[in-house]
N, C-alpha and C positions, 0 to 999 in steps of 0.2 A: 542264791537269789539275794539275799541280804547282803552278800560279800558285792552285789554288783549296784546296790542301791548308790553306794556313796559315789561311786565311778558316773552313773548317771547322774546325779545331784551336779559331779563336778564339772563333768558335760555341759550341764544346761546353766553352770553358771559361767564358761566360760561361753556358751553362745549369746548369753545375754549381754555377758560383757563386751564381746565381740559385735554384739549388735547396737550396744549401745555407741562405744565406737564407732562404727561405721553410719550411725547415724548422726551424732557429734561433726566428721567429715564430712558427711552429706549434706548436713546443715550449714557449717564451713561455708563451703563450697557454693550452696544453691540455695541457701536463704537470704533475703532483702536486709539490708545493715538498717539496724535503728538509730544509728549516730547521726546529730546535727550539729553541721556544723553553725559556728558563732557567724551571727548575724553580719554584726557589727562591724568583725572583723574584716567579713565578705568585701563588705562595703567600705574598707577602711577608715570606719566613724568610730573619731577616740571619745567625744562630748554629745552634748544635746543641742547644744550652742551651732552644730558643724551639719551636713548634711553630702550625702556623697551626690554626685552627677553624673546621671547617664543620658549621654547625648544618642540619639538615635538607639545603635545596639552595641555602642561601646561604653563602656564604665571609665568616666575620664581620672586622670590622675588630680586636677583639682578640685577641689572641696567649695561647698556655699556655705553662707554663715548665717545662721539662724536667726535674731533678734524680734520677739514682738511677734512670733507668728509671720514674720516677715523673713522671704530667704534676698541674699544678697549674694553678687558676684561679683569678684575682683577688678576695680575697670580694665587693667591688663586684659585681663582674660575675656570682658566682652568685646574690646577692641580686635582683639586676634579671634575669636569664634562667630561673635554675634553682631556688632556695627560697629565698624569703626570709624563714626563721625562723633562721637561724643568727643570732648574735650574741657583740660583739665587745668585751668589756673590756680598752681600751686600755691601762690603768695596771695593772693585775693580767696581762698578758700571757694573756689565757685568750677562747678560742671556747666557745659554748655553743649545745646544740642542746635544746629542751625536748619531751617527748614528753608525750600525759596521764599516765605515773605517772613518767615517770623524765626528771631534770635528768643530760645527757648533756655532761663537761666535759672538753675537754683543754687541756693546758698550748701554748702557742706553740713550737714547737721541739723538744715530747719526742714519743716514739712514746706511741702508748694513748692511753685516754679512761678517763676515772671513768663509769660510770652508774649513778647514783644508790647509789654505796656500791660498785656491782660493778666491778672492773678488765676494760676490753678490750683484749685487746693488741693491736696491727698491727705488720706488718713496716715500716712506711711511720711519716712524722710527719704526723700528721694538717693539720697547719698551722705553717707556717713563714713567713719574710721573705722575698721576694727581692728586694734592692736595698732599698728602702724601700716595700714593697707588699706585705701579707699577703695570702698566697695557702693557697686549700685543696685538699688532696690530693682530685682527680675520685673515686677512692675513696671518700673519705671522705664527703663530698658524695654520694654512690650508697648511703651505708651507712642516706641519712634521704631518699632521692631515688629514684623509677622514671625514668633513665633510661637510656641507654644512650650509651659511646664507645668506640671504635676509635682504639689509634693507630699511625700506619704514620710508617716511616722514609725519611730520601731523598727529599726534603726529610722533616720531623718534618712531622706535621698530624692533627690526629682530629677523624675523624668523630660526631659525637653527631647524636640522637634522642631529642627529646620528646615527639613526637606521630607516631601513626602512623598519616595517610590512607593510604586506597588508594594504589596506586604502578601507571603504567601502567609496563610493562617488554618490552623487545625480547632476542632471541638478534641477536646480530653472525655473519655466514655463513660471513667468511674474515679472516682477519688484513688488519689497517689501522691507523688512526690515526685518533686523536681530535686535532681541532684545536682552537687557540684561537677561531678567528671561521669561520663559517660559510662554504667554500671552498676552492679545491685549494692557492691560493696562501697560505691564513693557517699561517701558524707549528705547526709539532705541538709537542700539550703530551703526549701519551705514548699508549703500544701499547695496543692489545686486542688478542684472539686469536680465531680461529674460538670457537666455540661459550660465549664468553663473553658474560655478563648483563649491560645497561645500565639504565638509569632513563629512561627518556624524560619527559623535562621540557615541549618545546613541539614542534610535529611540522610540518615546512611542505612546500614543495614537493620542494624535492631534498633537504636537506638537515635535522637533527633535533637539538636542542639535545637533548644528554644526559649524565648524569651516571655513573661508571665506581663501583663499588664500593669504591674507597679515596680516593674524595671531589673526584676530576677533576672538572669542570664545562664541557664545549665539546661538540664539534659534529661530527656522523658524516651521512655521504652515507646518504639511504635506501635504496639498495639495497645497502648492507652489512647490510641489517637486519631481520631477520623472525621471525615466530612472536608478535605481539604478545600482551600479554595485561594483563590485568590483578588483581594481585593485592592482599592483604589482611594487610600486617603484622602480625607477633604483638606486641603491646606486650609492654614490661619490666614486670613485677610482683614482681620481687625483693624489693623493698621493702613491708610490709604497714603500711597507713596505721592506726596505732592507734587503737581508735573513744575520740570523745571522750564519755562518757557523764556528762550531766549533770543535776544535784541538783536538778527541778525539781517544783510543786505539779501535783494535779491540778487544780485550781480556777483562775480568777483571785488575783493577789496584792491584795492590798488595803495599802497600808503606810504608815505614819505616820514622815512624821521628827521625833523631839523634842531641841529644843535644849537642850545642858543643858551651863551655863557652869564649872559645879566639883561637888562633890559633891552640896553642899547642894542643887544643882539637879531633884534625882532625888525631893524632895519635891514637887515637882507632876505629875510625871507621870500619875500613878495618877488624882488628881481631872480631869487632863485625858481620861486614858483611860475616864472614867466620862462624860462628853458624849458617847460614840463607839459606832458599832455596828459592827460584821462588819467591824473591824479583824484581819487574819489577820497582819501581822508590823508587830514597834517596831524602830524605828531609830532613840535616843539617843545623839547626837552622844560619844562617850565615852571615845573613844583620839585625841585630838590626837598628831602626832608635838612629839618633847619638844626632839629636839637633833638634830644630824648625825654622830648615831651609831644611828642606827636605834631608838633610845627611844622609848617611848608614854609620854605621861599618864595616868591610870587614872580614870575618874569614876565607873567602872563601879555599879552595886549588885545584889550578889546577891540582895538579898530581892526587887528591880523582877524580874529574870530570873524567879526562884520562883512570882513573880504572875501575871506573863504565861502561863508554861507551864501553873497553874491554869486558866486561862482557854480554855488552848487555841491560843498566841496565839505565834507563833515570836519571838527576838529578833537583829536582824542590826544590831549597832551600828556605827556610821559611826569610821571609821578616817580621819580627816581633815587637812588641812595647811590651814584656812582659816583659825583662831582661834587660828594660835599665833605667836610675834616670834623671830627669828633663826634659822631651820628654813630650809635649800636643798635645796629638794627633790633640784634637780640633784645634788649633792653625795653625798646617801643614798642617791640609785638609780642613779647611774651606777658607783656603787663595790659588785661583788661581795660584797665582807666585809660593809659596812653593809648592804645589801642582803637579804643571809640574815639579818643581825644585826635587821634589822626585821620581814621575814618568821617567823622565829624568835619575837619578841614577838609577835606579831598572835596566833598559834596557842597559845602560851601563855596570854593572853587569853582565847583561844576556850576549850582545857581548865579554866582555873582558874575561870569563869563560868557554864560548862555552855550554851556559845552555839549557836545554832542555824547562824546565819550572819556573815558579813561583808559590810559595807558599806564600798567604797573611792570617797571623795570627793575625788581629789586636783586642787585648781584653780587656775587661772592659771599650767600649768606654761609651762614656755618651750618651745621648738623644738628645742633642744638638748638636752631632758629626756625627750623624746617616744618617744625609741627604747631607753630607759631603762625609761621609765615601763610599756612594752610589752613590757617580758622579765620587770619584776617582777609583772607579771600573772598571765604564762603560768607564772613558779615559783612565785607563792602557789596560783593553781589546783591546782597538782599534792601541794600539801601539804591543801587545804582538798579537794579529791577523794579522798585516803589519810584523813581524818578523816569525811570522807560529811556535812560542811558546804556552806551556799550559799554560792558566792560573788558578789554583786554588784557592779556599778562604776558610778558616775555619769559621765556626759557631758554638754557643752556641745551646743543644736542645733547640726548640723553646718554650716556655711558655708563650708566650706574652709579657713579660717585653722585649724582646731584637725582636721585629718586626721592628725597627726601623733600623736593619743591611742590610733589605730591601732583602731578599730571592729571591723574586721572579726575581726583577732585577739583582740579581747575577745571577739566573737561564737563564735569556734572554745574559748576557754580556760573564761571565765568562764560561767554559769549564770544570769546574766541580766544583759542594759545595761540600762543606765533613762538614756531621757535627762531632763536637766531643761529640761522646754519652759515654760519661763520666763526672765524678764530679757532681754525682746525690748526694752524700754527700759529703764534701772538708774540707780542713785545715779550719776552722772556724763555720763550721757548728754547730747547736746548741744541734745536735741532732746525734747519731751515728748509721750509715745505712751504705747499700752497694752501693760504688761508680758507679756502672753500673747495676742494677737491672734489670730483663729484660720489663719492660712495663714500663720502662723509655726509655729504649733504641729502642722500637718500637715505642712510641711515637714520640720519634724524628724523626726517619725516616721516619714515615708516613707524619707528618705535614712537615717536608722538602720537599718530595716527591711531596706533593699537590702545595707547594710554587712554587717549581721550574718549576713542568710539566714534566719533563723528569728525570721517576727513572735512567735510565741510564748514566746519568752524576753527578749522588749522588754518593758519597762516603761516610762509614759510620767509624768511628776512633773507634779505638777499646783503653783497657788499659791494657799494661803486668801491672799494680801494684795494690796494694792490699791497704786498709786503715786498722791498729789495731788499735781500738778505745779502749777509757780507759776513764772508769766513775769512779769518785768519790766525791761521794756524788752529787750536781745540776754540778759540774763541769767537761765539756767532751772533750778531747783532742785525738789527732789519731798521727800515724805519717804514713807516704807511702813508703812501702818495694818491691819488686820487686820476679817472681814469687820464685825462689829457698832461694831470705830469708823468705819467708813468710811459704816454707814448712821446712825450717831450725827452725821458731818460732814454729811451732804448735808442732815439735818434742821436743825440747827441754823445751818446757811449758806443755807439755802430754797433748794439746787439741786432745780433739778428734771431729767429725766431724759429718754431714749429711746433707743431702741433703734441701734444702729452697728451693719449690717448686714455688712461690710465687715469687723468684730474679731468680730462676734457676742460685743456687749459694751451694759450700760447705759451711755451715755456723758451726763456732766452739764459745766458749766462755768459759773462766774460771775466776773462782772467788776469786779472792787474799785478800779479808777481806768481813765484813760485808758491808761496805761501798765503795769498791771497784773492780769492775768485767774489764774482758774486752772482747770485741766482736771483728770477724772477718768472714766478707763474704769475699769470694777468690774467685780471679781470677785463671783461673786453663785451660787446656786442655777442660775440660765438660761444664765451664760457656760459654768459649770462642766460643765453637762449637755451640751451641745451639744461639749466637748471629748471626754467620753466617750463619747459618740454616734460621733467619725469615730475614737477609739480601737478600739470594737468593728469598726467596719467594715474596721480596720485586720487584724485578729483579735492586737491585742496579751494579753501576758501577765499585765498588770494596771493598776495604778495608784497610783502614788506621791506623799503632798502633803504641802507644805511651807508651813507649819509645824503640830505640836500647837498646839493656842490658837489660831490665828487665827483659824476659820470659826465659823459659824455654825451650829447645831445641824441645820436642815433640810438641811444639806451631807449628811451622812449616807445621809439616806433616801436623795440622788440617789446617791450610788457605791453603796450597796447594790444599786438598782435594777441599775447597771452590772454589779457584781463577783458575782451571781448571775444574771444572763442565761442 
């Protein structure tokens, strides 16, 4: 007995040990990890100064910046996220936000904003530096924005809200822990409580990806979780989207542009505007910019104005940068002061004239000029809307290279685009084709149409002239005739003609050497009809051609047909 005590002793302490091991594993294995993880990190906040950003139920990779109890966001980043009309005059230190009547201005660095004359104060500065990155007060941004942010401390981070779907939503049954990864062993990123609301984001087997009301995003066991449901956020309407109401005919436009090189030019008009019928607005080329200080040239004539309005007949003169020498555009519209300073002129113009409208032709701007060109828009709109003028603007078809003229915000500002669907091949081209081909010319107004949002404040510009193109040998040169020279060449060159089903165009060509031909697609009575044929189909707003003088008399009857549908 004695000899068998120690054997038992040793027994039971290798079952204990054995037990205690296998309970060690068992704990392993199937007890809950107490480790938390860093907050901070979660959130990848290095200061107190910074705060992280969770947009909806994503954790954005950019950061907000604390100051004063106040969070700020990079204007970059409200531009691309949350509105992109504010804008930013570098050199004037000034934010500007433009509404339909009122130019909404504050300084970089001071509290308040001008609008339009009225002072708003804020407790906050509307926009400031941080480091070298202007950044704008979430306020402030909210004050021209529906949306909605939260910010919470320990770590810093707010929640914001642009869009409010449905949200499925759970009750939590008893106090737990959300973790980082789905499982007992992943890291907790922080508490819930009994009778606390989650977001249910993706639902699986045991486990349920969800989000915690001050912007946590990890993973709760399902049966901590019940009462599912689903509900129906109230969006933010704080903010009331001022209507843009705009200056527009009941009718089709009908519009003529007339070129007119200095004063003395305004002697033809009237004998050109007597070939014409059911012209309803002129547009003589008539305020070139003068300098880089926001100056016009004047070619204007009040007795042309006088005549017109006789007749019936609106006048919306082209306010232009094509036909003038040492004029940067860049220069005039990226700079505030010139800016108003040319704005300022245009509407002086407009009162000293008695104008109906404005015509904004500005072309070959750069890409640098583009986000410039697109605020002086939206502030002449708001002066030409307080006078109860048209404002129009011309465009390139769109192609992409020139998205930067900003469409759609002309569509939202301005009272009518017109694109010019022409110069699908031009004085320089490398290549000789037809200036308005027709799946050039639908192209534009489609992709305009989409820009804008409302085909019936597109206008589509049409072209009385014609390109003769002339190869010889790799070298291609044109020159642009008008309709009656163009049917004056083809006779006295014996071209003859047919039909290009493909431009829906007369196309002619004759050959003057081995090495030298010349082509010609024409504009005609047939081209021109069939343009305003997929214009109605479009349900555009009118139609726009370039130039007075160059058509031919039965042009006429075809847009009347059109512009009385």
């Amino acid at each position: 007995m004695k000899k068998a005590i120690p054997a038992l002793i040793a027994i039971l302490l290798i079952m204990i040990i054995a037990g205690a091991y296998g309970y060690s594993i068992y704990k392993e294995k199937y007890s809950y990890s107490n480790e938390r993880m860093d907050q901070a990190e979660y959130f990848g906040v290095t200061s107190d100064d910074e705060a992280a950003v969770i947009m909806g139920d994503e954790l954005q990779e950019y950061k907000a910046a604390v100051i004063d109890g106040e969070c700020y966001l990079d204007m970059d980043v409200v531009l691309e996220h949350y509105n992109d009309r504010f804008y930013f005059d570098e050199n004037e230190g000034l934010v500007i936000y433009v509404e339909p009547l009122t130019v909404n201005v504050t300084h970089v660095g001071q509290t308040g904003y001008d609008a339009s004359g009225t002072p708003v104060n804020t407790p906050y500065v509307p926009a400031r530096y941080v480091g070298d990155r202007l950044c704008l007060a979430c306020e402030f941004v909210k004050a021209f924005t529906n949306y909605e942010y939260t910010y919470f401390q320990d770590p810093g981070r707010i929640q914001v809200y642009t869009e409010w779907p449905q949200r499925e939503v759970a009750r939590v049954t008893r106090d737990t822990k959300v973790r980082y990864r789905g499982g007992i062993k992943s890291p907790i990123l922080t508490d819930v409580s009994e009778g606390d609301t989650v977001y249910v984001l993706d639902a699986m087997d045991t486990w349920s990806e969800v989000k915690t009301e001050d912007g946590y995003i990890g993973y709760l066991e399902n049966k901590r979780l019940d009462d599912y449901d689903t509900i129906d956020p109230i969006p933010v309407t704080s903010y009331v989207e001022p209507e843009f109401k705009h200056v527009t005919f009941d009718q089709k436009i009908n519009m003529a542009w007339a070129a007119v090189a200095g004063k003395g030019g305004n002697d033809t008009i009237m004998p050109l505007m007597a070939n014409t019928h059911d012209v309803n607005v002129l547009s003589p080329t008539w305020f070139p910019m003068s300098d880089n200080f926001g100056g016009l040239e004047d070619r204007a004539s009040a007795e042309i104005v006088s005549q017109m309005h006789d007749r019936g007949i609106q006048v919306w003169p082209t306010f232009n940068n094509f036909d003038v020498e040492g004029v940067d555009a860049y220069v005039v519209l990226s700079s505030t002061t010139t800016r108003n300073a040319l704005t300022d002129n245009v509407m002086n113009m407009v009162a000293a004239y008695g104008l109906d409208g404005v015509n904004i032709d500005f072309e070959d701007l750069s890409y640098a000029t583009g986000t410039h060109f697109v605020e002086f828009i939206r502030e002449l709109s708001v002066r030409c809307r307080q006078a109860g003028v048209v404002l129009s603007v011309d465009n390139y078809v769109p192609l992409g290279n020139t998205d930067y003229y900003g469409r759609s915000e002309q569509g939202a500002f301005a009272d009518y685009v017109i694109v010019m669907g022409y110069d699908e091949h031009y004085a320089g081209s490398e290549e000789a084709g037809s200036v308005a081909g027709i799946s050039y010319v639908e192209q534009g107004i489609k992709r305009t149409v989409e820009e804008v949002g409302d085909a019936a404040r597109v206008i589509n510009g049409i072209p009385f002239y014609t390109r003769i193109w002339k190869t010889e040998g790799t070298e291609v040169s044109s020159r642009a005739l008008g309709m009656q020279d163009v049917a004056d060449y083809l006779s006295e060159a014996n071209v003859t003609t047919s039909w290009d089903q493909d431009n829906c165009q007369n196309y002619g060509e004759r050959i003057i050497s081995e090495d030298v031909r010349e082509q010609v697609w024409i504009e005609d009575a047939e081209s021109i009809e069939v343009k305003l044929n997929v214009m109605d189909n479009y349900g555009l707003g009118g139609v726009a051609s370039w130039r007075l003088g160059f058509e031919t008399p039965d042009i006429w009857d075809v847009i009347a047909d059109y512009v009385n549908k």
